[in-house]
GURO-537580 format. One record per residue: residue number from 1; y, z, x of N, C-alpha, C, O in turn. Coordinates in Angstrom, 3 decimals, padded with zeros to 6 digits. Each point is the difference from the previous one (the first is absolute). Layout:
! residues N
{NUM {Y Z X} {Y Z X} {Y Z X} {Y Z X}}
...
***
This chain:
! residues 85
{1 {-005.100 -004.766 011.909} {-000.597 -001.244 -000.461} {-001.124 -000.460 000.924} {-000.893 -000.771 -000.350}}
{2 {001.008 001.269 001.458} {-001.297 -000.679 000.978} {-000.619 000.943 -000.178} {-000.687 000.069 001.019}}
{3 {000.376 000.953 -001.789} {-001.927 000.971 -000.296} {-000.116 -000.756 -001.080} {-001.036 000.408 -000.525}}
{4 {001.643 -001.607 -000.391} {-000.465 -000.025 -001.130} {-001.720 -000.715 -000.115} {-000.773 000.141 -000.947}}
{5 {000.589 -000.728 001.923} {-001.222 -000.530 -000.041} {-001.245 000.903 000.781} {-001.199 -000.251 -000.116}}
{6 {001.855 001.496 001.035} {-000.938 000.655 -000.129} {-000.704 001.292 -001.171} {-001.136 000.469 -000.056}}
{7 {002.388 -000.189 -000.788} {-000.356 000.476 -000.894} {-000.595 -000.503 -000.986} {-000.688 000.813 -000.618}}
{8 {000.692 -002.508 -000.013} {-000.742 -000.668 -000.816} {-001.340 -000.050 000.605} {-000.985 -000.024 -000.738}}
{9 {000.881 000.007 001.816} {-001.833 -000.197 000.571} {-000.163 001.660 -000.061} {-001.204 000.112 -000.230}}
{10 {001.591 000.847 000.286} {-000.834 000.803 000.018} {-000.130 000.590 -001.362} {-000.919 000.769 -000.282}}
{11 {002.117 -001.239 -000.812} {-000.330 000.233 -001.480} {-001.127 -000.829 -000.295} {-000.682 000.533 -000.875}}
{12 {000.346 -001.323 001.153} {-001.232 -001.296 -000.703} {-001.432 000.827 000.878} {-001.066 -000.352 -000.504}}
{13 {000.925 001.208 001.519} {-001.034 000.813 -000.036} {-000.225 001.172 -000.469} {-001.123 000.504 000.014}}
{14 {002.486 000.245 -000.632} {000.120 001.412 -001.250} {-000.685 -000.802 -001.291} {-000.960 000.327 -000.697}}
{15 {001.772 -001.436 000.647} {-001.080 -000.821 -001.860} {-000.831 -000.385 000.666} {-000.252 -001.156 -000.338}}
{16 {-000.257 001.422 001.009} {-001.303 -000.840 000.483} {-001.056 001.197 -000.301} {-001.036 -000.404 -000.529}}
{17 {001.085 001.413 000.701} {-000.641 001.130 000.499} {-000.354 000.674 -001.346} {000.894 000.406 -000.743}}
{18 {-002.481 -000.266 000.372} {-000.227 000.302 -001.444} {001.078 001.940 000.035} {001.011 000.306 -000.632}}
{19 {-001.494 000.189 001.215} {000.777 001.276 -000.269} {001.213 000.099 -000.773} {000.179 000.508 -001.107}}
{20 {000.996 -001.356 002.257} {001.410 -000.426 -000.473} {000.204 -000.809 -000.800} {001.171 -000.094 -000.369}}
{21 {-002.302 -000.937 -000.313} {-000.233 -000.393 -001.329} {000.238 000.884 -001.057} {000.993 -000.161 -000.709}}
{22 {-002.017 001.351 000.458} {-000.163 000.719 -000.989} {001.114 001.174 -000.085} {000.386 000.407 -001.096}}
{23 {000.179 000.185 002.494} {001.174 000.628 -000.341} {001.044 -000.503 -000.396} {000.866 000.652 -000.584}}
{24 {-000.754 -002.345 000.935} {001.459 -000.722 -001.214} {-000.485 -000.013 -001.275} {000.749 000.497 -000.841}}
{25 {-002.292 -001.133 000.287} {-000.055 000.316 -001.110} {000.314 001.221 -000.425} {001.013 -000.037 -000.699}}
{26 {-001.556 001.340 000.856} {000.358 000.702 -000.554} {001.598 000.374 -000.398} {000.448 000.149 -001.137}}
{27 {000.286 -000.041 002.437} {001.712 000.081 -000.017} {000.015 -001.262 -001.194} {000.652 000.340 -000.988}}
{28 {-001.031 -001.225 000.928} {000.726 -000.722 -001.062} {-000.776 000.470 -001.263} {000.776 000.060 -000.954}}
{29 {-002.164 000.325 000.596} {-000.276 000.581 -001.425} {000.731 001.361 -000.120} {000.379 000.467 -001.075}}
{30 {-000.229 000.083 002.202} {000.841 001.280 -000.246} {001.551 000.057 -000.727} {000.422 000.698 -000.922}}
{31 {000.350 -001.943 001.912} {001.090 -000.742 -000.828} {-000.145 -000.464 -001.244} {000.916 000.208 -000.795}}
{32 {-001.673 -000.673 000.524} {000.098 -000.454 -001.360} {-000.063 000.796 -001.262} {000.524 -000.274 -001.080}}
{33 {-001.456 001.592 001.488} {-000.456 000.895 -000.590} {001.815 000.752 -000.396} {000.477 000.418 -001.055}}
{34 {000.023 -000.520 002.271} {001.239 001.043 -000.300} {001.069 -000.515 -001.004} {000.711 000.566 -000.829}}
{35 {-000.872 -001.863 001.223} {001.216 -001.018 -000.839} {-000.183 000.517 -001.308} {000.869 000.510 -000.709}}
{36 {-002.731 -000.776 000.300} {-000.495 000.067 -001.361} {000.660 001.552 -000.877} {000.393 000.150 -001.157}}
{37 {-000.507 000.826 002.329} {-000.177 001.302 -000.734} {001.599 000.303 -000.205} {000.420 000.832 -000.805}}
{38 {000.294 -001.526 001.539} {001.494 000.329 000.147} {000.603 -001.037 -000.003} {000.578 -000.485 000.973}}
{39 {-000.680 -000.215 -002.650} {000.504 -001.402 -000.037} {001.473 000.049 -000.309} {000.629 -000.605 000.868}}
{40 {000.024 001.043 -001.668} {001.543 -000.082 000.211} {000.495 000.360 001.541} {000.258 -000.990 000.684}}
{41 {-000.171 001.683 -000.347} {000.453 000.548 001.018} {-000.715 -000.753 001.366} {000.708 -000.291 000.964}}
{42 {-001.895 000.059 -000.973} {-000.002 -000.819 001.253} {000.358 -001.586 -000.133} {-000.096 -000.787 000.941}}
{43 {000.512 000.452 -002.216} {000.134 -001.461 -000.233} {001.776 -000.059 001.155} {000.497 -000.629 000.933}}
{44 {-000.237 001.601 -001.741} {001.598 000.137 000.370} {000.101 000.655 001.580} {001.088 000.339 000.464}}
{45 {-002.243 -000.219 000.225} {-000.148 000.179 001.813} {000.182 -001.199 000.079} {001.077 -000.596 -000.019}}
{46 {-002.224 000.138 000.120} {-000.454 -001.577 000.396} {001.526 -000.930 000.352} {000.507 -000.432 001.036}}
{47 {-000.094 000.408 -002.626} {001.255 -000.516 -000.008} {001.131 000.661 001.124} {000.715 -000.714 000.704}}
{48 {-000.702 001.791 -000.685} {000.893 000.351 000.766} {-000.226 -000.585 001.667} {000.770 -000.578 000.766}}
{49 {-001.739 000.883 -000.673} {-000.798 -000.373 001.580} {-000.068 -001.354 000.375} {000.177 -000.305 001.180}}
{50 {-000.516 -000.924 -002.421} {000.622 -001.256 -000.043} {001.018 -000.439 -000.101} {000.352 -001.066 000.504}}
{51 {000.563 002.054 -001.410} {001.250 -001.108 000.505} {001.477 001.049 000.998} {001.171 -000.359 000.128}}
{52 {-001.674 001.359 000.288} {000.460 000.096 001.459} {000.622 -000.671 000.871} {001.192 000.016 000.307}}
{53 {-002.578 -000.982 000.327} {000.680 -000.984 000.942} {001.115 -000.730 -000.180} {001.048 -000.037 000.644}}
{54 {-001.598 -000.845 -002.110} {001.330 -000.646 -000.829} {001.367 000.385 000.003} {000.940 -000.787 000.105}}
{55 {-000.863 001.886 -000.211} {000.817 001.175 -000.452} {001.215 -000.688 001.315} {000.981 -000.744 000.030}}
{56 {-001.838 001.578 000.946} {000.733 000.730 001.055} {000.577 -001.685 001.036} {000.958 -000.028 000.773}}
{57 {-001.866 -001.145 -001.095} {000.160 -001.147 000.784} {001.428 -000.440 -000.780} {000.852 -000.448 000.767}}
{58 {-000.450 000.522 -002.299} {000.833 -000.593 -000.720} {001.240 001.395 000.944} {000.739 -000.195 000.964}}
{59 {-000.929 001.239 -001.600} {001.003 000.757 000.775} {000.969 000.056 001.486} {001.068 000.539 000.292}}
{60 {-002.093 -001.426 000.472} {000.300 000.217 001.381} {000.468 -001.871 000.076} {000.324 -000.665 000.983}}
{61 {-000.442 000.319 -002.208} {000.615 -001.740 000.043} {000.940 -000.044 -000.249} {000.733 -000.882 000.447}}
{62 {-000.232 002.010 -001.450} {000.937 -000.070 -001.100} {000.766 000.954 000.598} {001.053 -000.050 -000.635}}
{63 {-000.923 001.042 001.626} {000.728 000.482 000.738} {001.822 -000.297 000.024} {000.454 -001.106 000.294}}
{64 {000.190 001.977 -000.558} {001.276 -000.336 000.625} {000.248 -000.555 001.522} {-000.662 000.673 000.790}}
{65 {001.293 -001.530 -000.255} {000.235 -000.207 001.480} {000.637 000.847 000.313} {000.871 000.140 -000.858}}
{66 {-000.763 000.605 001.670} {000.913 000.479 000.860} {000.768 -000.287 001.482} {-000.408 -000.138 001.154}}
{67 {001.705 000.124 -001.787} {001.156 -000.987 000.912} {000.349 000.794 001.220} {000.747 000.936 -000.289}}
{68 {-001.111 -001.024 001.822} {000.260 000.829 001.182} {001.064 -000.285 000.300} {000.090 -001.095 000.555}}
{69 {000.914 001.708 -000.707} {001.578 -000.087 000.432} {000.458 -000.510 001.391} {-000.216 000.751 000.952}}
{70 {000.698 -001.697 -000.770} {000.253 -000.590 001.369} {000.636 000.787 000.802} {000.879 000.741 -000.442}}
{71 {-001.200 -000.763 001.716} {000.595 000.810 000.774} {001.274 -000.128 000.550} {000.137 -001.021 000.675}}
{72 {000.899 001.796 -000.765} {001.154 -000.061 000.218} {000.170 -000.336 001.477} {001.152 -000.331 000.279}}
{73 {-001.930 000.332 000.636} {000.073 -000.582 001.366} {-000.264 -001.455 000.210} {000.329 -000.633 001.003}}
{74 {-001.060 000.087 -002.223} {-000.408 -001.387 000.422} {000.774 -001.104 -000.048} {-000.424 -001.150 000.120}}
{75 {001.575 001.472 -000.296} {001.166 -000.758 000.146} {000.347 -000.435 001.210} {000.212 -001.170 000.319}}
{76 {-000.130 002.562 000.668} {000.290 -000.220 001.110} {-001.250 -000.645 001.002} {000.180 -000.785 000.931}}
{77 {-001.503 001.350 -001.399} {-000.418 -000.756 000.820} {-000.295 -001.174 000.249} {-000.443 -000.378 001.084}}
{78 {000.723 -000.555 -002.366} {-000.033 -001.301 -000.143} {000.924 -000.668 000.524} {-000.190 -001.216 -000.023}}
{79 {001.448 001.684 000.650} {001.223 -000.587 -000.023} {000.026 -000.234 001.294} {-000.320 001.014 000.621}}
{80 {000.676 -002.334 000.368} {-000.045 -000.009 001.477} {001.491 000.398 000.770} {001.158 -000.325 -000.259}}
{81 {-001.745 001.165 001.305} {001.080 000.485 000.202} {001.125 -000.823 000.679} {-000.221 -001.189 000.227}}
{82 {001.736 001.887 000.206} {000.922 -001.013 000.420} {-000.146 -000.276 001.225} {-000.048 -001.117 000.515}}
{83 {-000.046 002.427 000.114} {000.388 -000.323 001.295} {-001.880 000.381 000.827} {-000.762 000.964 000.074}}
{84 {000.794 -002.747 000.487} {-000.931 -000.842 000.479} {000.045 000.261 001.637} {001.049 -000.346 000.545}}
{85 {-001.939 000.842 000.177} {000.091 000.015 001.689} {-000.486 -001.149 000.333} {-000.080 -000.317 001.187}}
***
């Protein structure tokens, strides 16, 4: 969490920079191009790749608990002993 602000300043000089302008345009007309040519099937990526996160955040909520069996010693060590010096 503490690079996050050096990585936002040095992304805002990649969009800054006509070069790295025109290679996102392109990656994104290139994307679009693919969606177009492979529309069932990439509709049903997309989706998959979006709801992923969803997926896996409900899964790991919705989790069974699992109960760690108390230790059969902690009886004793809680218990004060009798004989006091």
């Amino acid at each position: 969490m503490t690079y996050i602000g050096v990585i936002l300043f040095i992304l805002i000089f990649v969009l800054i920079a006509p070069q790295s302008q025109k290679f996102l345009l392109g990656v994104a007309a290139s994307t679009g191009a693919f969606l177009t040519a492979w529309a069932p099937f990439s509709y049903l990526l997309v989706l998959i790749v979006l709801a992923a996160p969803f997926v896996g955040m409900y899964l790991v909520n919705n989790a069974p608990k699992t109960v760690v069996p108390e230790s059969p010693m902690a009886k004793y060590r809680n218990e004060v002993p009798l004989d006091e010096d």
